[in-house]
C-alpha positions, 0 to 999 in steps of 0.5 A: 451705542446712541444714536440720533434721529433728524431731528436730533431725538435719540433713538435706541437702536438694536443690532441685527441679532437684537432684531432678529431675537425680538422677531425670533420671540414675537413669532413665537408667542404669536405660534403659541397664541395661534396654537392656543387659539386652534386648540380652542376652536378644535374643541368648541368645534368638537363640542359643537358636533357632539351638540349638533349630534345629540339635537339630531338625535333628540330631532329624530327621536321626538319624530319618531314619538310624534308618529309613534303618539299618531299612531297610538291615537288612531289605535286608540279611537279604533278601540274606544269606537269598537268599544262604544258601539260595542256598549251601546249595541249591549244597551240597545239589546238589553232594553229592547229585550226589557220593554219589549213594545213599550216605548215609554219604558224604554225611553225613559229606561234609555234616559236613566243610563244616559243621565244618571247610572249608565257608563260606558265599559265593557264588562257585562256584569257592570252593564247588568248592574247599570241596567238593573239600577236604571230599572228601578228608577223607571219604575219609579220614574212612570210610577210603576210602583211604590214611591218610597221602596224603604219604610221608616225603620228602613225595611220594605214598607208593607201593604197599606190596607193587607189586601194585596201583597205590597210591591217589594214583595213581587220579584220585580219589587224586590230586585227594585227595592235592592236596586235603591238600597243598594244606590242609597248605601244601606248596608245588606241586613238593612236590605232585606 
């Protein structure tokens, strides 16, 4: 049927099961779009918790490694403290049971472990090996004994008049002598 408007445009007009069906089918697809939307937002919220979580976690476990790491570093510096009274106490001992009253050489002795062969550790065999190689370069540093503790062809030099026994022949000379060979890298046949 036509029908028209007061200003005599015509208009459709539906019957009241035509309105019905078209409300009918609106509702539904506005049901279907709110569903879809609820569905959306049901599983952003899911992904959101499950986020929110695992940042709680990762919060929570970065905490704890920042108190483990604390506590790591304080266990640290109670070691490297202990440790290094531990070596300094060894050095002072060793150097006072070396020189004894002589300040000089034990200065000087002091000084070579601090600016050339020393470093900390706490193996007594490396400290010894340190001590000896700071021992040799204070002889020669106070020029208690040859310059030179190897000769030209790489061996100890000898004596340079015959009148008395050269340096690296005493013990002292030879436990220096081998000290020097051994921080110049010669290899042992050349030592002796």
């Amino acid at each position: 049927m036509t029908l028209y408007d007061e200003d005599g445009k015509e208009v459709t007009a539906f019957t009241q099961k035509e309105v019905d069906a078209q409300i009918k089918e609106a509702g539904t697809d506005a049901t279907a779009k709110v569903k879809t939307a609820e569905d959306a937002l049901t599983a952003k919220t899911a992904e959101y918790d499950k986020l929110d979580k695992l940042h709680e976690d990762k919060k929570t476990s970065y905490k704890e490694l920042q108190a483990k790491s604390k506590e790591d570093g304080e266990k640290y510096k109670e070691v490297l403290d202990r440790d290094t009274t531990a070596y300094n106490k060894s050095i002072e001992d060793k150097i006072t049971a070396l020189a004894g009253d002589d300040k000089e050489y034990a200065t000087e002795l002091k000084k070579q472990l601090d600016e050339g062969v020393g470093s900390e550790t706490t193996d007594a065999e490396v400290i010894d090996k340190q001590i000896k190689k700071a021992q040799a370069l204070t002889n020669i540093e106070l020029s208690r004994e040859v310059k030179s503790p190897v000769g030209g062809d790489g061996a100890a030099p000898g004596s340079s008049d015959g009148s008395e026994p050269a340096f690296t022949s005493t013990p002292e000379g030879k436990d220096t002598f081998d000290e020097m060979s051994d921080m110049m890298g010669l290899p042992p046949d050349v030592k002796e």
